[in-house]
N, C-alpha and C positions, 0 to 999 in steps of 0.2 A: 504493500500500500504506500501511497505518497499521498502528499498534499503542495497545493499549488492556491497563490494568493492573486485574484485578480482585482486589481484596480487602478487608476484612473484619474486622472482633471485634480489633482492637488490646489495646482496653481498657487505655490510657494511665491510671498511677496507680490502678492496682489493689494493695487491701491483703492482704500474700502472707508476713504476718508469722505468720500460723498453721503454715505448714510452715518456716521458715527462719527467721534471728535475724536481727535489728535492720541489722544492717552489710548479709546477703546479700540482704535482701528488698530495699533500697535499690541495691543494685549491678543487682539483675534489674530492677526497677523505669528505670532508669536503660539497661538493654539494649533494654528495651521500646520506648523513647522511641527510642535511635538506630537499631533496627531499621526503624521509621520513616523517621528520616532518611537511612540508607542504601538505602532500595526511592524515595528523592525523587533520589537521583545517579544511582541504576540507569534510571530513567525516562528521564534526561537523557542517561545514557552510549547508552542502545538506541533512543534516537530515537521513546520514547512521546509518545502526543500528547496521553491522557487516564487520569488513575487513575480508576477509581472505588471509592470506599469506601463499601461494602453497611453499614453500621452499626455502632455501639459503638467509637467512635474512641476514647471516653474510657469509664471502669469506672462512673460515677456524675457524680452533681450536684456533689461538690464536685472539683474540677480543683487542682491547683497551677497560678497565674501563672506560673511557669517553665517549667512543663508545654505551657501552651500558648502561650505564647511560644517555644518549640523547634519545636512542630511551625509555627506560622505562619513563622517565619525560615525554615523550611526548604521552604517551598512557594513563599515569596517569591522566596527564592533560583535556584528552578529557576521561574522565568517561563514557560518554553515550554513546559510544562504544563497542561494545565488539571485539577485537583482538584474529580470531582463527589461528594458530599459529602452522603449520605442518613443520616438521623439512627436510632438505632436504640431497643430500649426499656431501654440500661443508659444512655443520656448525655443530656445536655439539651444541644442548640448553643447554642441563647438563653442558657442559662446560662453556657455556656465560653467563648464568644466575647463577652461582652457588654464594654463597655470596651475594644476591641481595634478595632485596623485591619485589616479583610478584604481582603486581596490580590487584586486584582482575578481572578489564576486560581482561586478557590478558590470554589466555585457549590454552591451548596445545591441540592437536592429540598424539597417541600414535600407540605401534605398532600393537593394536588392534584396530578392530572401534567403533570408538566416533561420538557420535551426539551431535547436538546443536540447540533446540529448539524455534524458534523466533514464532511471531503470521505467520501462514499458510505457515513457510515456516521448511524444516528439513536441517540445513547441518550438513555432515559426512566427515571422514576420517580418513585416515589410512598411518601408514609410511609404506615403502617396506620393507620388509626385510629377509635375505634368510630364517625362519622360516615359513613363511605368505605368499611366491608368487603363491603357487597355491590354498590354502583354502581362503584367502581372496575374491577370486570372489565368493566361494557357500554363502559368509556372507555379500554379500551387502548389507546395510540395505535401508528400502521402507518405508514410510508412509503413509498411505492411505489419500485421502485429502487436500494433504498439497503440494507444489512445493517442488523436490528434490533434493536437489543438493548435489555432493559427492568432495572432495577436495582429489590429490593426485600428487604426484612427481616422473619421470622420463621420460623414452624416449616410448611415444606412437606407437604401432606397431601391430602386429598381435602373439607377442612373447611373453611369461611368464618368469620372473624367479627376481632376484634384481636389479633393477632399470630400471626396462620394466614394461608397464601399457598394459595389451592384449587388446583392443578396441572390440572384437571378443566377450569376454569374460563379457563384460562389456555393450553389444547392450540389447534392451527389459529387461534392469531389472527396470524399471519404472523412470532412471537418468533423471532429466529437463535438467541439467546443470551442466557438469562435467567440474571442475575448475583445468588444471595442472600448474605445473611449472617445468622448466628443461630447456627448449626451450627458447632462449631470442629473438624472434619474435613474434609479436602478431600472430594467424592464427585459425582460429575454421574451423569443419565441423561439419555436421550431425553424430551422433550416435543416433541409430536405428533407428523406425519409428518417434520417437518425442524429442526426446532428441538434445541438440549440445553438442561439446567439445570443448575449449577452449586454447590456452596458454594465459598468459597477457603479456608476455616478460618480458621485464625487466623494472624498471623504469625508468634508464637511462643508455645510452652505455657508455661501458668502452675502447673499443676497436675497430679499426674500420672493426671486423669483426661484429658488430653490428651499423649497420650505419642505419637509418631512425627514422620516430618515435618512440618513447617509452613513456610508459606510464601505464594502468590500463585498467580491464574494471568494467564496472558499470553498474548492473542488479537492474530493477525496478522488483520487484515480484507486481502484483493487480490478485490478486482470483486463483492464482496457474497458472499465465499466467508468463513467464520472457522474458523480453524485455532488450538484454544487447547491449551495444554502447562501444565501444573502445575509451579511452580521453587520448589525447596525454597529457604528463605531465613534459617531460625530461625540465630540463633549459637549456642544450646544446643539441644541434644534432650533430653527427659526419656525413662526409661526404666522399666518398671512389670517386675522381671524375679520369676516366683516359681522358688523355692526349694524342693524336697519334699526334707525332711530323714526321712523314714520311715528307723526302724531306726539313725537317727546317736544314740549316747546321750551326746557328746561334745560343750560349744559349741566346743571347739575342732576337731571335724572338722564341725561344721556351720559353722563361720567359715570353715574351709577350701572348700567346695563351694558357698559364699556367694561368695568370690573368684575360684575359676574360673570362676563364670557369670559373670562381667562381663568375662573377657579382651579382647575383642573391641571394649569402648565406649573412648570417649575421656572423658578424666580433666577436660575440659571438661565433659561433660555431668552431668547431674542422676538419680540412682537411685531406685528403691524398691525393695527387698531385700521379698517378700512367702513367707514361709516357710511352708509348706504341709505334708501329710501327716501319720500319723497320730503321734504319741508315746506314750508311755507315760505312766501319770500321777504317776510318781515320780520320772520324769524335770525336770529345771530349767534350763528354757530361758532364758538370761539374757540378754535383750536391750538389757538397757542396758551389757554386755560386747562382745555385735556389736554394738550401735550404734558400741561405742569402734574397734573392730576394724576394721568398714568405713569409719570418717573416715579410718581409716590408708591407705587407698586412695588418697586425693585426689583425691577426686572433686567439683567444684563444691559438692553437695548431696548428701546420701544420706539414707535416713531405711529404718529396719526396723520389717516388721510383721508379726505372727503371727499368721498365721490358722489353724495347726495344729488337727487336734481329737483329742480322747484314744481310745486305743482302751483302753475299760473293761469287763473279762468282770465283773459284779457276784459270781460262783462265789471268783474270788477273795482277797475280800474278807468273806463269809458266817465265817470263823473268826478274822479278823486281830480280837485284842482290843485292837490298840493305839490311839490317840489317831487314829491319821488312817486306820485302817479305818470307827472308830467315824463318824469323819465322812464318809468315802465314801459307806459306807449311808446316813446320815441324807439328803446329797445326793439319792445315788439314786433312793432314796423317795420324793423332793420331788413335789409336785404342779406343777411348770415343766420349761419347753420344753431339748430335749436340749443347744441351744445354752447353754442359763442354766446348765443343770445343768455341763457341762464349765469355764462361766467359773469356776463358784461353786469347783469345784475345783482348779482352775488356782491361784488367787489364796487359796483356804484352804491348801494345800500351802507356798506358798509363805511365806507366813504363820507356818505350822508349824515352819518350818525356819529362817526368820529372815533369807530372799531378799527383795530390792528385791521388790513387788508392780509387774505390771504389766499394765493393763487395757486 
C-alpha cells in the first residue's frame, strides 16, 4: 500500500490587503505558509510517500526569500517525501527557486512529460503550454501494471489549447487518477470507463469567493486499486452568509438578525455579512454602524455588504413637492439601468440627510 497527497493553488504570498488591514493580511498570509508546512508533518505523521502539487505554489513572480525558504526547510525536513512539483500559470519556479538549494525530494514537471516511479504506482505530468496543447494528448504516458495517475493545471472542459485540459481527449487512455489544479473547489467526476478527475482546491480560502472547506485529497493506492477521500485542512473557513433584512426598518434589528445568522461559526473564522431584500427608500441603512456592530463579534474578519434593492411605487412620489420627491422622479425618469437608478438613490438620500455615503 502507498499513499499519495494531492493538492493545489496555495498561492504563497498573495496580496489580501484589499479585504483586510495591514496586520490581518500579514497574519493570513503567514497561515498560508504554515498550512503548508503543516500538510509536510501530516505526510510524515501518515506515512505519504509522495505530495503532489497541481500548480500555483506561489500567487506570482515576485516570492519573498522567507517565503520560500519556509516552504524549502520544510520539505527538506520531511526527506521521506518526495514533493512533485508542476508549475502552474500564477508562479514562475525558475523565478522562486532560482539562488536556492533544491532538496533533493522536491522534482519538478516540465513542459514535456515526466514520470515518477513509486512501488505499483506511475505519476506523470506535464505543464500546458502553447507548444504542447495539442500533441501532449497522443503522448500520454501508461504503464502497464501499475495504478496511473497523471498530474496537470488548468481549466477542465471539452477545449484544447493553453491553459485548457480536453477531458474528451484524455477519457480510455488507461488514467486511474487524474490530479488538477486551477479550480479552488474540491469536485471530481468520472473520466472514462475507470478513471476519476479530481480538483483538490485550494488549501485555504483567501477570499470569500472561496468560502467552504478547503483542504487536500488523499489517495491510498493497494494493488493498482485508488481509494481517495477529500481532508478538510484550512485553519480558517471563510463564510459568505446573506442577510434578507425585508420589512426590518431598524439597523438595530437588522444588527440583530445579522448576529443570529452567524450563531453556529467559530469566532476563528472569517464572515461576509451580504444583506439582501427589499427596503424602502427612506429607509438608512448604515453600514458602516454594522460594520462596527459585527467587529463586536470577534470574529477573525468580517466585512458587510448591501446588496439590498429598493422597492419604489413611482405613484408615491407623483405629489411629494419636497427636495427628495423632486429627486426620486428626476431619478426615475432617468434614461439608466434599474440597478443605477436605485444606487443613484441610495447615495442621493443619503446625501440628503447628511449619512456616511456608501457605495
Amino acid at each position: 500500500m502507498i499513499k499519495v497527497i494531492h493538492c493545489a493553488d496555495l498561492h504563497l504570498d498573495s496580496p489580501m490587503e484589499t479585504h483586510m488591514n495591514e496586520t490581518q493580511a500579514s497574519k493570513r498570509n503567514t497561515e498560508l505558509i504554515q498550512s503548508f508546512v503543516r500538510l509536510t508533518e501530516y505526510a510524515v505523521e501518515q506515512d505519504v510517500r509522495a505530495v503532489m502539487i497541481a500548480g500555483d505554489m506561489f500567487d506570482g513572480e515576485r516570492v519573498k526569500k522567507r517565503t520560500v525558504d519556509e516552504v524549502l526547510d520544510a520539505i527538506r525536513r520531511t526527506a521521506s517525501v518526495d514533493y512533485l512539483y508542476l508549475a502552474g500559470n500564477h508562479d514562475e519556479v525558475a523565478n522562486a527557486f532560482a539562488d536556492h538549494d533544491i532538496p533533493d525530494n522536491l522534482k519538478m514537471f516540465g513542459q514535456e512529460w515526466r514520470t515518477y516511479e513509486y512501488n505499483g504506482v506511475a505519476i506523470s505530468g506535464i505543464e500546458i503550454c502553447g507548444r504542447n496543447t495539442e500533441s501532449l494528448y497522443q503522448e500520454v504516458p501508461h504503464k502497464d501494471g501499475v495504478a496511473n495517475i497523471i498530474t496537470m493545471h488548468g481549466m477542465a472542459g471539452t477545449g484544447s489549447g493553453e491553459g485548457k485540459i480536453n477531458l474528451n481527449q484524455l477519457k480510455n487512455k488507461g488514467i486511474d487518477y487524474l490530479a488538477l489544479g486551477h479550480i479552488h473547489t474540491y469536485s471530481e467526476q468520472a473520466l472514462g470507463y475507470k478513471g476519476v478527475c479530481c480538483y483538490s482546491g485550494c488549501l485555504e480560502g483567501r477570499g470569500f469567493d472561496e468560502c467552504g472547506d478547503k483542504g487536500f485529497v488523499l489517495l491510498t493506492i493497494n494493488e493498482g486499486h485508488i481509494r481517495h477521500e477529500f481532508v478538510p485542512f484550512a485553519c480558517r473557513q471563510l463564510h459568505r452568509i446573506s442577510v434578507d433584512i425585508s420589512g426590518l426598518r431598524k439597523n438595530s434589528g437588522i444588527a440583530e438578525k445579522m448576529k443570529q445568522s452567524v450563531q453556529e461559526i467559530s469566532s476563528e473564522d472569517m464572515v461576509e455579512f451580504v444583506l439582501t431584500g427589499e427596503v424602502d427608500p427612506t429607509d438608512n441603512i448604515a453600514v458602516s454602524y454594522l460594520q462596527d456592530r459585527m467587529n463586536g463579534l470577534g470574529f477573525f474578519f468580517s466585512k458587510v455588504k448591501d446588496e439590498t434593492h429598493m422597492a419604489i411605487d413611482p405613484e408615491d412620489y407623483e405629489n411629494d413637492i419636497s427636495l427628495k420627491g423632486e429627486f426620486i422622479r428626476l431619478v426615475l425618469a432617468s434614461d439608466t439601468s434599474e440597478e443605477e437608478k436605485a444606487t443613484m438613490i441610495r447615495t442621493g438620500l443619503q446625501a440628503l440627510t447628511g449619512e456616511e455615503i456608501t457605495l
